[in-house]
N, C-alpha and C positions, 0 to 999 in steps of 0.2 A: 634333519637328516643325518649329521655328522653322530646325535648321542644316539641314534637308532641304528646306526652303524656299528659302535663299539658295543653296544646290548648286543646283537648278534652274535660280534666277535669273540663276548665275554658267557654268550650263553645266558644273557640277563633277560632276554626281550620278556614284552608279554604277549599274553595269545591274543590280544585284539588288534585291528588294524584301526588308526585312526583317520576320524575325517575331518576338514574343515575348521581346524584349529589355530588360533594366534598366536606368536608369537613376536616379543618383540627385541630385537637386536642390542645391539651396544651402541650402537652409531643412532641410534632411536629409531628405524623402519620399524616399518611391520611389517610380515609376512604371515600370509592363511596359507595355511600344506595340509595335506594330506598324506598320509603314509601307509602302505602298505610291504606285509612282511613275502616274498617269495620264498615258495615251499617244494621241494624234489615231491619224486614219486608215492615217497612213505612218510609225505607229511613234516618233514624237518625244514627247518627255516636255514637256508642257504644267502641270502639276501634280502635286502629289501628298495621299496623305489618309495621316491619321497617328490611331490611337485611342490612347489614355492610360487607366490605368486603375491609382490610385493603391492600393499593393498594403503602407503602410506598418504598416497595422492587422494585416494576412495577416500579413505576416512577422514581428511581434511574438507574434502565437500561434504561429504555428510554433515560435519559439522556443521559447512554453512548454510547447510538447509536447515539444521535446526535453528542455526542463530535468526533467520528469515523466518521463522516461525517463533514472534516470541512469547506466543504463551504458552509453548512449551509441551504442546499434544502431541501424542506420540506417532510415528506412523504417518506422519504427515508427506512425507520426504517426495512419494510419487505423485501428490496432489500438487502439487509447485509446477508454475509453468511459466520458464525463462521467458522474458519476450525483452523488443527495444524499449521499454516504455508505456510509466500509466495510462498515456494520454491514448496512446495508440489502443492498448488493451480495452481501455473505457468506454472506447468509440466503437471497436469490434466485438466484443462484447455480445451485442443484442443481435448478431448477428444467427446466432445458435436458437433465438426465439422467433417466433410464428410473426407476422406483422400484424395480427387480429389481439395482442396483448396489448394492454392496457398500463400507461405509462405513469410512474407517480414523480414529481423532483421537486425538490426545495423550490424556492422562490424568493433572495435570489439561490442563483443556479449557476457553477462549472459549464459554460455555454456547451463543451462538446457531447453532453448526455444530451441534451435536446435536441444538438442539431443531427446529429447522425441518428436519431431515429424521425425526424424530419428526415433524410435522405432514405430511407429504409421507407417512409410510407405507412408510418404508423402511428403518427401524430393528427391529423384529419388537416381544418383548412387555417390559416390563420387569422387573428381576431383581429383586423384592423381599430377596433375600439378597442379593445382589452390590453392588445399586442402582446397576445401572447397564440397559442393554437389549442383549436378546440377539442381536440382530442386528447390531450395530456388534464393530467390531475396534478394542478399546482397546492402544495404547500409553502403557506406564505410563512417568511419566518422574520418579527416584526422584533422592532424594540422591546414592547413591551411583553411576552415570551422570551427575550434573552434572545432573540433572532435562531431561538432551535424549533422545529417544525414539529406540528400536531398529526397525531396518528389520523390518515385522512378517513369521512366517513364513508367515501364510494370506494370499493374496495380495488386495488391494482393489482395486477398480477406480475409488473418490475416496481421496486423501490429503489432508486437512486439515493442512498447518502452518503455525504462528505465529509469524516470527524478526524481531527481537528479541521473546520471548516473554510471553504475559498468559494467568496472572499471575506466571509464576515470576522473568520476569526474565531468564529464560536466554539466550542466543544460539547457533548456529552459525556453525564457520567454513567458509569456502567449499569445502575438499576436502572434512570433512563434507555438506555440501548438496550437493553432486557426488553422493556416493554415494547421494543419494535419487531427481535425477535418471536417474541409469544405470540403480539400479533399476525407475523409472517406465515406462523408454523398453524395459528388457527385458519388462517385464511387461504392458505395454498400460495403464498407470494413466494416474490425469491426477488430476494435484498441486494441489490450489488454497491458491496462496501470500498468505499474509495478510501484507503489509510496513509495518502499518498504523506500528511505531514505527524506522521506518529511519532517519528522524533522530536519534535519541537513540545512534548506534552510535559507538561512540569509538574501536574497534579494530581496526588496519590488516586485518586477516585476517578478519576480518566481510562477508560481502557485502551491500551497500544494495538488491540485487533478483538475483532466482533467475538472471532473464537475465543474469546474470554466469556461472553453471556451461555450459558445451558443452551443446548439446543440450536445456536447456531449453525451445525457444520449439517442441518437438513430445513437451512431456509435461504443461504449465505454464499455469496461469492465475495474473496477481497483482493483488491487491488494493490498493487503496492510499488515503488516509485525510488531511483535513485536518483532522483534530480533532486530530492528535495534535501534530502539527509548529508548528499556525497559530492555535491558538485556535479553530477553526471547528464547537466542540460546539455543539450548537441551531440555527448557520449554516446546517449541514449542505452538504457536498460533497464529495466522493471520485473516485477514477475509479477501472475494471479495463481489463488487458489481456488480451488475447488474441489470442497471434497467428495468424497465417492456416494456419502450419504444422501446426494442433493439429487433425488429422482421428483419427474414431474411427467403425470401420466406414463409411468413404468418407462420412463427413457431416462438415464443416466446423464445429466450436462456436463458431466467428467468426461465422458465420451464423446461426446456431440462438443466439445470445446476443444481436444485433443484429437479429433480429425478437421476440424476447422483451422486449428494451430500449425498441423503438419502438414496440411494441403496449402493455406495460405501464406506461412512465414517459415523460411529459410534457417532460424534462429541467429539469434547475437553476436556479433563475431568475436572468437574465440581470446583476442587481445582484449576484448571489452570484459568479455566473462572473464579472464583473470584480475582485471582491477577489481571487478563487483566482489571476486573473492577476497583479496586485499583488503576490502570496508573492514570484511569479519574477522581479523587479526588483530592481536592487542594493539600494535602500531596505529591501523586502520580505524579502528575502536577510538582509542585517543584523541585522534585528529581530526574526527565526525566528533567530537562530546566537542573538543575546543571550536570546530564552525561552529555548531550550531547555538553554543554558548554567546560564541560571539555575533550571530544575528540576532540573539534572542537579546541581548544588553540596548541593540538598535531597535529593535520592538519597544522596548520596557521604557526608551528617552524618547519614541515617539510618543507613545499612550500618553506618559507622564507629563512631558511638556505641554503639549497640544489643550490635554485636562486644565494645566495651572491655567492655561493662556482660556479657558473658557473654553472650549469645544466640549460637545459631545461626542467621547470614544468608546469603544470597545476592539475585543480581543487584544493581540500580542500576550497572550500568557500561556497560553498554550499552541500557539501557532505564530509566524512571522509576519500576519498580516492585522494589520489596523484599521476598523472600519468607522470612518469619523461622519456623522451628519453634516451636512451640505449647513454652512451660516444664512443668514436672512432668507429663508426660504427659495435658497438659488435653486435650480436643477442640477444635477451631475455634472449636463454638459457646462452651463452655467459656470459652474465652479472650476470646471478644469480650467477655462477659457481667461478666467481671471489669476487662476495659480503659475496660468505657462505665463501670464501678459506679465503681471506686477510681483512674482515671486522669481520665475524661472524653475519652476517646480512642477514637475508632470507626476500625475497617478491614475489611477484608471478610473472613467466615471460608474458610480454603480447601477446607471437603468442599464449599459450594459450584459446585465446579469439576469436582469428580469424588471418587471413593471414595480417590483416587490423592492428595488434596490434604487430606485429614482428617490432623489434629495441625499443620496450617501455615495460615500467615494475610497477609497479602497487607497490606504498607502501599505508598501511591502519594506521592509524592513532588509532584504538582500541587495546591500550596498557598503559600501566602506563607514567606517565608523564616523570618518571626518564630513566626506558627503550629508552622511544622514544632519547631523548635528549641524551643518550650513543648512541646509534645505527648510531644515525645525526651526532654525534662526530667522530664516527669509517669512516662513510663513507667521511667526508669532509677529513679527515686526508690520504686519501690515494693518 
């Protein structure tokens, strides 16, 4: 405003008026103005008016929508939708679909995809032989596949996945995740991607979000979680995305989630959403690579030890969870019962998870360094 003031004065201006330009200060703001020149009767430029409107806060989030989107597509910013929490999100979710939709989930399984559409009525009755319910389409996901699930051959119309995986551990690589893509987009499905531990991924060929595979943002919802990365269990704050592209029979679930979101949740409170911003600062940045550095080092001396001492493990290389086969053919419960009795060491049994996870047992790696390393000691010792 001030050099479009002495243009006037000096007779410099130019004939156009400007709009919606940045600017940025000495003090580092930004400001977007727009300028306009004031003209008497006969067209002469007597003054001019200029608005400011300091945009340095705007473009600090923006950022952190992009940093929450990391692979980096553009135009993403309005598909993001703050909420408390993966869990919460993961569970409401299905709430946007028909109860006559047909369900797909690993096997094992994140308990809250099954059970909240068990409460929705869209699961059928349960298998007291199977133990599981008959209206759901289990993919089993065994030792010998690497515990990652098979494109199933009845076709579903939701795919529940969880990469980096809970509780196996597992991961996919990205040509894998492609072909579940392809298959979505030939089939009419719609994938809801839980990326709740994409931090924890250590390996080049891993993808940090589905929107990495072609074709995803018109088969694909993803989930996404600060409890895992940030510390923020009990904080509570997560976001989903969804992008605009994701129509199913001409309805838009951008829409149909986004009146769901603002009818049923309040949003985040405002002290929370400033710490989530804080993650995405160099600061913030730093101090998430040192946790999760250091859960992942308590990953790497469970696997390791556990392995010398004879067990069969998997995972902790791309996620903070350990998933070890139950010894002498104990059961889950079996095993915990003997870990709490003669170790003092609790983990979670894995029939928990599904019928698919009986004889395996789930240890987590978010603990103190000294703990973990007692706990590894008590169970090699017995």
């Amino acid at each position: 405003g001030s050099n479009l003031s002495l243009e006037v004065l000096k007779g410099t201006y130019g004939n156009g008026d400007r709009y919606s330009y940045v600017t940025k200060l000495p003090d580092g703001r930004y400001l977007r103005s727009s300028s306009l020149y004031i003209r008497d009767a006969n067209g002469n430029t007597i003054g001019c008016l200029c608005i400011n409107t300091d945009i340095t806060e705007t473009l600090k989030f923006e950022q952190v929508l992009k940093e929450m989107n990391r692979c980096n597509i553009n135009n993403m910013e309005d598909e993001i939708f703050v909420s408390d929490g993966a869990k919460s999100d993961s569970g409401n979710i299905q709430e946007i679909f028909g109860t006559d939709n047909k369900v797909a989930v690993c096997d094992p399984v994140y308990p809250v995809y099954v059970d909240t559409n068990v409460m929705a009525g869209r699961t059928g009755e349960y298998n007291t032989v199977h133990e599981n319910f008959d209206g759901v389409i289990y993919m089993p996901c065994r030792k010998e596949n690497g515990f990652l699930p098979e494109l199933p051959s009845e076709v579903p119309d939701l795919i529940y996945l969880c990469f980096p995986n809970n509780p196996t551990g597992s991961a996919i690589t990205k040509d894998e995740l492609q072909k579940w893509v392809d298959y979505a987009n030939k089939n009419g499905c719609v994938i809801i991607y839980d990326a709740a531990y994409e931090a924890y991924i250590s390996e080049e060929n891993v993808p940090h979000s589905i929107y990495e595979c072609e074709g995803a943002r018109t088969c694909a919802i993803e989930l996404r979680s600060f409890s895992k990365n940030a510390g923020f269990t009990g904080v509570r704050l997560g976001f989903t995305v969804i992008p605009k592209e994701l129509v199913r029979d001409g309805v838009s679930l951008h829409s149909l989630w986004a009146r769901r979101h603002g009818t049923k949740f309040n949003g985040a409170p405002y002290i929370v959403q400033k710490a989530g911003e804080a993650v995405y600062s160099e600061a913030g940045k730093a101090q998430l690579k040192d946790q999760v550095g250091y859960y992942m080092r308590n990953a790497k001396l469970i696997h390791d030890e556990l392995a010398k001492a004879g067990f069969s493990v998997s995972g902790g290389v791309n996620a903070p969870y350990i998933w070890l086969e139950t010894p002498d053919k104990m059961t889950s419960w079996e095993f915990f019962d003997y870990l709490l009795k003669n170790a003092n060491v609790v983990g979670t049994p894995g029939s928990g998870f599904g019928s698919h996870g009986e004889g395996y047992f789930r240890l987590t790696a978010f603990g103190t360094y000294e703990n973990t390393l007692k706990a590894i000691d008590r169970i090699k010792s017995l």
